[in-house]
C-alpha positions in Angstrom: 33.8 15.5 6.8 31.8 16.6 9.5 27.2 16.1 9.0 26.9 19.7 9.4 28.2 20.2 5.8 27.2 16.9 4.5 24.1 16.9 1.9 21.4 14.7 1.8 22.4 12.0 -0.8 19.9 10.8 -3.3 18.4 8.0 -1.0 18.0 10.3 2.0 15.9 12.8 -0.5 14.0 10.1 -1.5 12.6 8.8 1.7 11.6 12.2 2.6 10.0 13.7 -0.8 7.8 10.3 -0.6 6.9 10.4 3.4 5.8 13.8 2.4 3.6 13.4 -0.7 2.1 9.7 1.6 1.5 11.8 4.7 0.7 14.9 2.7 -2.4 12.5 1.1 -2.8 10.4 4.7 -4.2 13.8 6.0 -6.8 14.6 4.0 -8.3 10.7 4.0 -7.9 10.7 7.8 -9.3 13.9 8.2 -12.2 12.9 6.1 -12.8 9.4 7.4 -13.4 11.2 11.1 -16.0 13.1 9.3 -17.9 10.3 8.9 -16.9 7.9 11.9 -19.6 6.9 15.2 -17.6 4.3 16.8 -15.4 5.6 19.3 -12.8 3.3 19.0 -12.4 3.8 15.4 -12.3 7.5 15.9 -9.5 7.4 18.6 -7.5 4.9 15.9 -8.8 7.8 13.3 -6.9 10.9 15.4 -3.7 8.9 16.3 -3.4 8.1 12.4 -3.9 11.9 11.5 -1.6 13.2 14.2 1.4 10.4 13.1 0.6 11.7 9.8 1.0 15.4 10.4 4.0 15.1 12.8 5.9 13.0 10.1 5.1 15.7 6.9 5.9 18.4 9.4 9.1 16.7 10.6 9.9 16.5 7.2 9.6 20.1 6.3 11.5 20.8 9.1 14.7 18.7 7.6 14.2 20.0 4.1 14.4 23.8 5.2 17.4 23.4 7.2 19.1 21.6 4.4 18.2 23.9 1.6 15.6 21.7 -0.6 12.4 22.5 -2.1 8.9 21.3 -0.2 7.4 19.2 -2.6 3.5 20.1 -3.4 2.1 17.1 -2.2 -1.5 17.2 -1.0 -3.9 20.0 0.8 -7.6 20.9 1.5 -8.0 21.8 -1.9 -7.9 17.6 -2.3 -10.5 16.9 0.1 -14.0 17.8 0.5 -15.0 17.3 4.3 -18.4 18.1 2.8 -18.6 14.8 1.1 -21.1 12.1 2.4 -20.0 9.1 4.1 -17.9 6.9 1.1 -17.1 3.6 3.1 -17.9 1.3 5.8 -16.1 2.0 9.5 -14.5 -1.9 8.6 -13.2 -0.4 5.7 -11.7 2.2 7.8 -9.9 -0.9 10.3 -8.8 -2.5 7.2 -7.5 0.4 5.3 -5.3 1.4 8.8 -4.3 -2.2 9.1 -3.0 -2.0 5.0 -1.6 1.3 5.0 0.5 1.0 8.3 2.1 -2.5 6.8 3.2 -0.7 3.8 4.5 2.2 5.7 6.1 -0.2 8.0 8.3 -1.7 4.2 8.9 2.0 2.9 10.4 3.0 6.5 12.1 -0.1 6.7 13.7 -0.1 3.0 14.6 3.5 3.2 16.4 3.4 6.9 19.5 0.9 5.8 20.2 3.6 2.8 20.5 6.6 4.9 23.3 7.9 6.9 22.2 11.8 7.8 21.3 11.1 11.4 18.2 13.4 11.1 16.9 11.2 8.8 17.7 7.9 10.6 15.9 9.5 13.4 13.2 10.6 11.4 12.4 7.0 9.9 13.5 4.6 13.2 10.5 6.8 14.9 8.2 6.1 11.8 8.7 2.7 11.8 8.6 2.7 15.6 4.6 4.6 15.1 3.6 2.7 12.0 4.7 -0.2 14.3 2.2 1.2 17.0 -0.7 1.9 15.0 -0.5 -1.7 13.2 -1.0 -3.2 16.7 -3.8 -0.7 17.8 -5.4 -1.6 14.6 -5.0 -5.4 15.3 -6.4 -5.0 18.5 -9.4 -3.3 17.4 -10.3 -5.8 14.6 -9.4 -8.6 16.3 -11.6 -7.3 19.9 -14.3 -7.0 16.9 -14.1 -10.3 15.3 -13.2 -8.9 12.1 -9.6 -9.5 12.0 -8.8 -12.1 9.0 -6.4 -14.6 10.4 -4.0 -16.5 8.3 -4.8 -20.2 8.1 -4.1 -22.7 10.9 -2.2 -26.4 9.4 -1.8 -29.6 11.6 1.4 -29.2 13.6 4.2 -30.8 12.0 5.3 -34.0 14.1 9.6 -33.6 12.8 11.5 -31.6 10.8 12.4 -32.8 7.0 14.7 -31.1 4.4 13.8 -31.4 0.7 15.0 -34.7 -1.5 13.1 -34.6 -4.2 13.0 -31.8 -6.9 9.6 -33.0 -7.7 9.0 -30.7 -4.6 9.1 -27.7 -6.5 6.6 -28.9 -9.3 6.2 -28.1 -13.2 4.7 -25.0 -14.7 1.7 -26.9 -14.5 -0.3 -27.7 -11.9 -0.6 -31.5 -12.0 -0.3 -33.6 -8.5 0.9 -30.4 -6.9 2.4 -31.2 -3.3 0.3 -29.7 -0.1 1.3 -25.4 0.3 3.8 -24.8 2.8 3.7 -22.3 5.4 5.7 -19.8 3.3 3.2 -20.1 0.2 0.0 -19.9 2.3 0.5 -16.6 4.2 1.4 -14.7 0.8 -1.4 -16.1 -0.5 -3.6 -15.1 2.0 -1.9 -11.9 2.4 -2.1 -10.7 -1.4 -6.0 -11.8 -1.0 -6.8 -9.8 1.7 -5.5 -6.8 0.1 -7.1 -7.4 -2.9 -10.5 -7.8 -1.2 -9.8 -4.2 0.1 -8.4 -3.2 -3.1 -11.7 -3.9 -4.7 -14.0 -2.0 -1.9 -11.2 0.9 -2.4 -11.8 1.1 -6.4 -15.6 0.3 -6.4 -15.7 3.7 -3.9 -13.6 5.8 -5.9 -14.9 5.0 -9.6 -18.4 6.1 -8.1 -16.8 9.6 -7.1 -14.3 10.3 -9.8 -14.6 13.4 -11.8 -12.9 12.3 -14.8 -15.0 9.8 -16.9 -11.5 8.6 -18.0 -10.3 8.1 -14.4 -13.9 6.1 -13.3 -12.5 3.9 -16.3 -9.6 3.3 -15.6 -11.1 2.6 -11.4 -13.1 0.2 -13.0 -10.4 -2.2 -14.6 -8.4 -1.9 -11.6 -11.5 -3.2 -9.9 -11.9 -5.8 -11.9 -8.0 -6.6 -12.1 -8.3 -6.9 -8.0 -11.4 -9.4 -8.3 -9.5 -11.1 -10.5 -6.8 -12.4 -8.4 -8.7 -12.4 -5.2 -10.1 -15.7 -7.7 -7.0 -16.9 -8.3 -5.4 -16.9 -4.8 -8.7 -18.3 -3.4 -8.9 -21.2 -5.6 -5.0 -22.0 -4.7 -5.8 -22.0 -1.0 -9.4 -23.6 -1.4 -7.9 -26.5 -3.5 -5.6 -27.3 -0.7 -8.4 -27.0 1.7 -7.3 -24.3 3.2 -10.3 -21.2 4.4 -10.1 -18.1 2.3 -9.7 -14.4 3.8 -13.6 -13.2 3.4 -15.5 -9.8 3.5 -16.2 -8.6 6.7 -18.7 -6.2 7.0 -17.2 -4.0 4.5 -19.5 -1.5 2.5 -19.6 1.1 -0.1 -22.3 3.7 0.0 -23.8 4.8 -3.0 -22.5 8.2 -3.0 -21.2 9.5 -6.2 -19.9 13.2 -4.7 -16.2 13.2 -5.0 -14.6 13.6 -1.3 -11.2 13.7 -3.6 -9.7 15.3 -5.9 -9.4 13.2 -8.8 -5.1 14.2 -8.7 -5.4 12.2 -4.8 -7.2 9.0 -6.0 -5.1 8.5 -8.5 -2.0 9.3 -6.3 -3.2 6.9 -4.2 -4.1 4.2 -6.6 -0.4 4.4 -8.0 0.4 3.9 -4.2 -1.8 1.0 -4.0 -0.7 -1.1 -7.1 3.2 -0.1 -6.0 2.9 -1.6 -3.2 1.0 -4.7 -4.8 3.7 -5.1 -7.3 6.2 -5.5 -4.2 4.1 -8.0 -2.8 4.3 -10.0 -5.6 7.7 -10.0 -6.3 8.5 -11.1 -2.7 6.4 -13.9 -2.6 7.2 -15.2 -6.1 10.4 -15.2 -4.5 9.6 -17.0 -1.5 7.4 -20.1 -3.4 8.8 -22.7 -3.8 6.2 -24.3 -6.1 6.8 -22.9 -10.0 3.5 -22.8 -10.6 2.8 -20.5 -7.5 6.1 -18.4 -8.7 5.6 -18.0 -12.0 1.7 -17.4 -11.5 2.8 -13.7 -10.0 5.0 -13.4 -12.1 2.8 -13.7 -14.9 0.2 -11.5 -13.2 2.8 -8.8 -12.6 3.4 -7.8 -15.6 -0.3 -7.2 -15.8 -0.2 -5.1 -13.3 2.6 -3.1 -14.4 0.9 -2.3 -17.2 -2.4 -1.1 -15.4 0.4 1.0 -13.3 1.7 2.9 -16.6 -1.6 3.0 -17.8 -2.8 5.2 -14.9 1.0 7.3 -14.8 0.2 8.5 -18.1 -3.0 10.0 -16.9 -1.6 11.3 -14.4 0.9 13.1 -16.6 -1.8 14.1 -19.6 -3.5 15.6 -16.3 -0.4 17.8 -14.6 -0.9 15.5 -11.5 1.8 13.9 -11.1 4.8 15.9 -9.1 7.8 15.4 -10.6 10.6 14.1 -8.1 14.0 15.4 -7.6 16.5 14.5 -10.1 20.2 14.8 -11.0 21.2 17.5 -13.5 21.1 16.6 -17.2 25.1 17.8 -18.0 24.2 17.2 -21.5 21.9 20.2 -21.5 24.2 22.3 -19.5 27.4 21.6 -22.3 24.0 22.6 -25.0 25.5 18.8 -26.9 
């Protein structure tokens, strides 16, 4: 069967309705981050970000039109007010860039492999090829700055070993636990840094929230976020290892929303998603149980803050339904 009258498949959808609704919200924080931005390297970083961000939602439309398929709603400038004053730091700006294009850079790269429309493939390989680009003008910038948080340095290894003992992989317990390995220490640092942003992210929008319900619900995530930046830190600092610190980021004291309530919580849901993912992977990739079952344990936590915040999303009529398959049962009227 020839593309032209081939359908998207499920997956293909997928990667499209969510670059729209991430781009869609990308936008309006862009947009409103140049509002407030004086350095003129962050600004240049500001524009390319806002112009991969409208070329991708656009390229999108473009593929759903000619295939027949709704737009989704996503967001628009009735979710930002450019009127706003100045919410966070410029550093917050560089670390927010530096977050966002590593978790576009997994979302690309996970929904690529499950797509065969060509359009699509196309679509994506030059998202992750721009995600890719904007990651390294980001590093550049922080790092040209001295604000880029590097992942410990260990002694060099003098030989290679393989594993003998299981005492290697240690007890539920953490009692003579072996040095970290590589693997262990840069998901640890990783899932602090992004918790250290995390907290900046919530502090800022629990201040500018609408919804007394939603400033609630900023706070526990803020305090969630602080929470295990304490754990990971006391894993790394116990093995003598630096942990990431806060570099010059800020929160004004503004309390006039430059969001609709509907896009911070969007983009909270985004947030802990992608949190949740970076968990998994690294409980997968430690080898000490103490390490792997303590994200595990914390997880579920999270999870639970996650469907905490989708039901107010749904009490609310925020949350945009995605496409799904046709309930048969309600057709046959069984």
């Amino acid at each position: 069967m020839s593309e032209q009258k081939t359908r998207l498949t499920a997956s293909e959808i997928t990667a499209l309705w969510s670059a729209y609704q991430n781009n869609t919200m990308s936008v309006c924080v862009f947009t409103y981050f140049l509002k407030h931005t004086v350095d003129l390297e962050v600004r240049s970083l500001l524009e390319f970000s806002l112009e991969l961000s409208k070329n991708n939602f656009q390229k999108v439309v473009e593929i759903l039109q000619r295939e027949n398929q709704p737009i989704p709603v996503g967001f628009t400038d009735a979710d930002v007010n450019l009127s706003a004053p100045r919410l966070f730091s410029e550093a917050i700006y560089l670390y927010y860039l530096k977050n966002m294009s590593k978790i576009a850079l997994s979302t690309y790269g996970v929904a690529l492999p499950t797509s065969a429309h060509s359009e699509v493939r196309d679509f994506l390989s030059k998202a992750i090829a721009t995600s890719t680009e904007l990651y390294n003008k980001t590093a550049d910038i922080l790092l040209k700055k001295g604000l880029f948080i590097r992942t410990p340095y260990i002694s060099t290894p003098h030989k290679n070993d393989f594993i003998t003992k299981q005492s290697y992989l240690g007890g539920l317990l953490k009692m003579n636990p072996r040095p970290l390995n590589v693997i262990e220490i840069t998901h640890l640092k990783a899932n602090t840094e992004t918790n250290i942003l995390g907290q900046f992210i919530y502090t800022g929008f629990s201040q500018v929230a609408e919804s007394k319900k939603v400033r609630q619900y900023l706070m526990r995530g803020k305090h969630i976020a602080k929470k295990h930046v304490k754990l990971f830190t006391s894993l790394l600092v116990e093995d003598n290892l630096p942990a990431p610190m806060e570099w010059d980021m800020e929160v004004t004291d503004s309390t006039i929303p430059p969001f609709s309530d509907k896009l911070i919580m969007f983009h909270s849901s985004a947030l802990i998603a992608s949190g949740i993912s970076n968990y998994a992977t690294a409980s997968a990739a430690s080898l000490r149980t103490d390490i792997a079952t303590t994200y595990t344990r914390i997880s579920v936590e999270v999870a639970q803050y996650a469907m905490d915040g989708t039901k107010i999303m749904i009490d609310n009529g925020w949350l945009e339904e995605p496409p799904q398959n046709i309930d048969r049962k309600e057709l046959a009227r069984v």
